[in-house]
DOBA-634010 format. One line per 10 residues: for each residue y, z, x of N, C-alpha, C. Coordinates in steps of 0.001 Angstrom, whole numbers, always signed. Atoms other than C-alpha are relative to their C-alpha. Example, Ala and Ser with C-alpha at 12.3 -4.5 7.8 and 13.67 -1.06 7.14 Angstrom:
BEGIN
-1190/+0/+890/-4500/+7800/+12300/+1200/+0/+900 | -1190/-60/-820/-1060/+7140/+13670/+1090/+730/-770
This chain:
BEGIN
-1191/+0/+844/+0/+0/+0/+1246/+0/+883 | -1488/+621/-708/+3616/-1266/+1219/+766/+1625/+61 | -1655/-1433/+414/+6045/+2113/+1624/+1349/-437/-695 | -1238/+335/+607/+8824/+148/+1021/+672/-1755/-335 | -154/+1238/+259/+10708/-2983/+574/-590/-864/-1226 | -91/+918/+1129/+9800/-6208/-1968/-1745/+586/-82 | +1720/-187/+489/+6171/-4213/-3619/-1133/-1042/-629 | +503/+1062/+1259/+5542/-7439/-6162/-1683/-875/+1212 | +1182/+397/-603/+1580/-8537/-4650/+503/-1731/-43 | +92/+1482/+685/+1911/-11893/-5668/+1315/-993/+831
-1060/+693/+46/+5481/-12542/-4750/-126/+274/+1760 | -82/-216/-1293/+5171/-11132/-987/-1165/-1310/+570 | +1044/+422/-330/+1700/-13210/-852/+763/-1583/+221 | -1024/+1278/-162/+4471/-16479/-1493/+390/-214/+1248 | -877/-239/-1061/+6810/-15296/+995/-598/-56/+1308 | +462/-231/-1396/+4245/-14462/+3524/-821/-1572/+65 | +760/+1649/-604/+2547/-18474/+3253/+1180/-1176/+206 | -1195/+799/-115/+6207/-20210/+3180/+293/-475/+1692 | +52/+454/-1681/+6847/-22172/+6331/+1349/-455/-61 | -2019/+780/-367/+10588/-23602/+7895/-89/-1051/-1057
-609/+969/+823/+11976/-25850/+5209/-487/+777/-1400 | +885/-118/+1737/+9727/-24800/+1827/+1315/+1129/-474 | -1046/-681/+803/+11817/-23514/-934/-512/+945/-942 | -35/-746/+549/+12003/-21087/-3155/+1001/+504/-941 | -796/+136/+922/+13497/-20462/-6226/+436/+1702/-597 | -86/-1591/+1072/+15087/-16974/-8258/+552/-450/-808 | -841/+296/+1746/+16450/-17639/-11655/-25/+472/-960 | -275/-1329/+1665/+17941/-16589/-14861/-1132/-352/-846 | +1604/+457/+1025/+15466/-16401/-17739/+185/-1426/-1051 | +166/+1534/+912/+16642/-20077/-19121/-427/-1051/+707
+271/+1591/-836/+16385/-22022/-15876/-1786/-206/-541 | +811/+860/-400/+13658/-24609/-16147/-1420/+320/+843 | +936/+222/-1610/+10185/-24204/-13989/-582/-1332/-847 | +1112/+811/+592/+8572/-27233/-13800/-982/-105/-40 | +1398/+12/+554/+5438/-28602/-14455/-538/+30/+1399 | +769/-27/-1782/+3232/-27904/-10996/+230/+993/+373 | -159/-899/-603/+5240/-25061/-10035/-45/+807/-391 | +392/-1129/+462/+4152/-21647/-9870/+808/+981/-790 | -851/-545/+288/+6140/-19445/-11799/-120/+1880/+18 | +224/-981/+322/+6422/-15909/-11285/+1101/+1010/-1140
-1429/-96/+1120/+7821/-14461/-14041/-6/+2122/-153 | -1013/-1784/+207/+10033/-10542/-14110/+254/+181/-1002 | -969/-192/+1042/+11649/-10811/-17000/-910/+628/-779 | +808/-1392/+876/+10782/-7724/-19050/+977/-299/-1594 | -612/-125/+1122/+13873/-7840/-21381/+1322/-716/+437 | -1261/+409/-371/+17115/-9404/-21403/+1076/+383/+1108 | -1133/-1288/-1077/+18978/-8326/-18085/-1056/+245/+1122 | +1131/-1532/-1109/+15512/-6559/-16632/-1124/-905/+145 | -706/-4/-1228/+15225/-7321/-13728/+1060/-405/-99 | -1245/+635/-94/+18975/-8232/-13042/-54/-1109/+1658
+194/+845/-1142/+19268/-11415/-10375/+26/+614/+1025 | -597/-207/-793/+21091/-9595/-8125/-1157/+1539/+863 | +1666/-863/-648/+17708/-6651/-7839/-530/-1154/+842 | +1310/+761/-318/+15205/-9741/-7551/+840/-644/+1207 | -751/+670/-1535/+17796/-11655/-4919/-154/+907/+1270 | +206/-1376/-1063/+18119/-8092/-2488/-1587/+125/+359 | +1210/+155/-578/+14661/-7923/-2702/-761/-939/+629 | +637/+1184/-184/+13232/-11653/-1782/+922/-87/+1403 | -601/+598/-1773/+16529/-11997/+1175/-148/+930/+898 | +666/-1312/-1351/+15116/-8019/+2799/-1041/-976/+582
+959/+188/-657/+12078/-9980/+3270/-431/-1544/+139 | +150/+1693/-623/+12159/-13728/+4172/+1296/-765/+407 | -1211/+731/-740/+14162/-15666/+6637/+483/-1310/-841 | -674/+793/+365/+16617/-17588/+5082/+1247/-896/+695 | -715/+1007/-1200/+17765/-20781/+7018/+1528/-380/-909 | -702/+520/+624/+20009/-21854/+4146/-146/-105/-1776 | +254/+3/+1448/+20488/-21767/+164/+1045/-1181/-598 | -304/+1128/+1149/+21470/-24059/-2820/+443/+728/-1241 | -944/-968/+1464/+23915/-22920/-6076/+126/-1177/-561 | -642/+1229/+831/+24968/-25330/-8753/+1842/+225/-60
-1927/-115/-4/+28741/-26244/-8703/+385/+380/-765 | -509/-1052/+1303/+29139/-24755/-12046/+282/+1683/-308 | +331/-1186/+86/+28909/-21225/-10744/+2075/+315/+267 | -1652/-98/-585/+33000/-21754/-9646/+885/+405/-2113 | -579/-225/+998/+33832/-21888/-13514/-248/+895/-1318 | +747/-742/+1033/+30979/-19632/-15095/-173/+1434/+680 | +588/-698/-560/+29704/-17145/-12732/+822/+633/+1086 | -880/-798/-920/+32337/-14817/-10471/-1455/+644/+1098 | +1177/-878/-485/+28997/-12931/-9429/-967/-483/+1376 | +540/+884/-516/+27460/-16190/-7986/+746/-157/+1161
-1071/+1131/-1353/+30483/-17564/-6045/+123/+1318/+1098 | +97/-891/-1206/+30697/-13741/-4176/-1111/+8/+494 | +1603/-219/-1180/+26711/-13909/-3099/+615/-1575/+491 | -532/+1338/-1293/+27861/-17315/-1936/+814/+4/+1235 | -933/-1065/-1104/+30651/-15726/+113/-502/+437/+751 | +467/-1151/-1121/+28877/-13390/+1294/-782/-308/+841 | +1321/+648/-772/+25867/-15523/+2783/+915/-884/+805 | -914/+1139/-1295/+28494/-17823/+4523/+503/+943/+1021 | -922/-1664/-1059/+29963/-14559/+5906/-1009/+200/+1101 | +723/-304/-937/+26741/-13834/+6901/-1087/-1250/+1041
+1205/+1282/-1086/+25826/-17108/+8889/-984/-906/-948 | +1071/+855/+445/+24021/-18560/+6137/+691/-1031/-908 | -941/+1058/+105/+25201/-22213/+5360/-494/-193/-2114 | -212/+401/+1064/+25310/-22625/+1151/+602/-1116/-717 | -713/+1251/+1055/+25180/-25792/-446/-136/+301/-1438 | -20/-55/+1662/+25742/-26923/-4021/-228/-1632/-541 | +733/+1003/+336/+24296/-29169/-6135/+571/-199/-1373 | +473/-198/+813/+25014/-30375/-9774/-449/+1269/-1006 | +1070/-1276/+541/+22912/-27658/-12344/-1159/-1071/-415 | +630/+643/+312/+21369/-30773/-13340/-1005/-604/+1127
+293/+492/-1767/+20795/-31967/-9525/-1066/+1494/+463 | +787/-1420/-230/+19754/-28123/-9024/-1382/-84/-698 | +1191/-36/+1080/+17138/-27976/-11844/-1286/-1246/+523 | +1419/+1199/-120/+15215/-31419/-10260/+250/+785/+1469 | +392/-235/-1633/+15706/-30038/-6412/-1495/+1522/-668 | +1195/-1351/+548/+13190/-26876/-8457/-993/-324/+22 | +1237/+220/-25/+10568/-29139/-8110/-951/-94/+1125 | +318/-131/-1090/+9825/-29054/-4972/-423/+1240/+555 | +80/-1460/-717/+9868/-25020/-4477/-1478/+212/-30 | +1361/-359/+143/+6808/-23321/-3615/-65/+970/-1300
+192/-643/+738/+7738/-21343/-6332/+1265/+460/-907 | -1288/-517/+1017/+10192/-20008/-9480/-157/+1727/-638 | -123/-1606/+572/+10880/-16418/-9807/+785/+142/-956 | -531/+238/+1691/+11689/-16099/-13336/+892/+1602/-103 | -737/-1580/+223/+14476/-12462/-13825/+404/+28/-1390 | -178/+210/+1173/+15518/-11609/-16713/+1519/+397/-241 | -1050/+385/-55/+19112/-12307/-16018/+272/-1045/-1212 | -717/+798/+1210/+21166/-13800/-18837/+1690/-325/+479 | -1463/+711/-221/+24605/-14578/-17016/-507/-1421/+96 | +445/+1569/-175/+25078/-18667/-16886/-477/+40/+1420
-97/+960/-1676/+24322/-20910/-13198/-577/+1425/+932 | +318/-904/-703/+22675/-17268/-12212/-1168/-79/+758 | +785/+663/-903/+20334/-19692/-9800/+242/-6/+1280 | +421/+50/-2067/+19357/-19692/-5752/-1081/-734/-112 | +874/+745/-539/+17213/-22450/-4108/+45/+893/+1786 | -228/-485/-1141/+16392/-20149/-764/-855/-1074/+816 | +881/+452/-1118/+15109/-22210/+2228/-82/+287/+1067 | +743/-897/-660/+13100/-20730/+4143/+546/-794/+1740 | -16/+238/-1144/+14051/-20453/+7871/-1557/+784/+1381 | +553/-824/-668/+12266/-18983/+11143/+735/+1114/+870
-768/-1358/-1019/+12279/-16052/+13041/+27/+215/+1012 | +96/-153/-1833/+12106/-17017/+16642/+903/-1419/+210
């Protein structure tokens, strides 16, 4: 048993087979998974988990070379555009896509972590970096 950090079996078991480039998805409980991709799904109740839990937990424990937002987070989402901030702050380069552009780059992830976030554009595409 883990002491601490991201406990979810399933979701660490992701994290720990992800290689440089493969993506990975967290999202509110409306985005999209598509058809192929795994979905792990949080969402208990409206809110629960909140993104911003399931995000803290997934960037403690996997190197992140670079992430993906939809450009709509500038006119919906205040919440979004500061974790965007803040990851540029911290060295990590944030593009943007579309939500529509976003929603087809989802097909590719190794996976969609489903929260049960209800703000709009409350989406991350993380791609996975290394650690040496």
């Amino acid at each position: 048993m883990k002491r601490s950090g991201l406990l979810h079996a399933e979701l660490n078991r992701i994290i720990a087979a992800m290689g440089h480039t493969d993506t990975l998805v967290i999202g509110d409980v409306g985005l999209p998974v598509p058809p192929g991709v795994p979905c792990i799904d949080l969402a208990v109740l409206p809110g629960t988990p909140p993104f911003a839990t399931v995000f803290e937990a997934v960037f403690g424990e996997l190197a992140v070379e670079s992430a993906t937002v939809a450009s709509e987070i500038h006119a919906h989402n205040a919440a979004m555009v500061a974790l965007k901030r803040r990851l540029e702050n911290e060295g990590v380069p944030v593009g943007e896509l579309t939500h529509d552009d976003f929603k087809n780059a989802t097909a590719r992830a190794v996976a969609v972590v489903r929260t049960g976030e209800t703000s709009p554009y409350a989406n991350i595409i993380l791609h996975a970096g290394v650690t040496f």
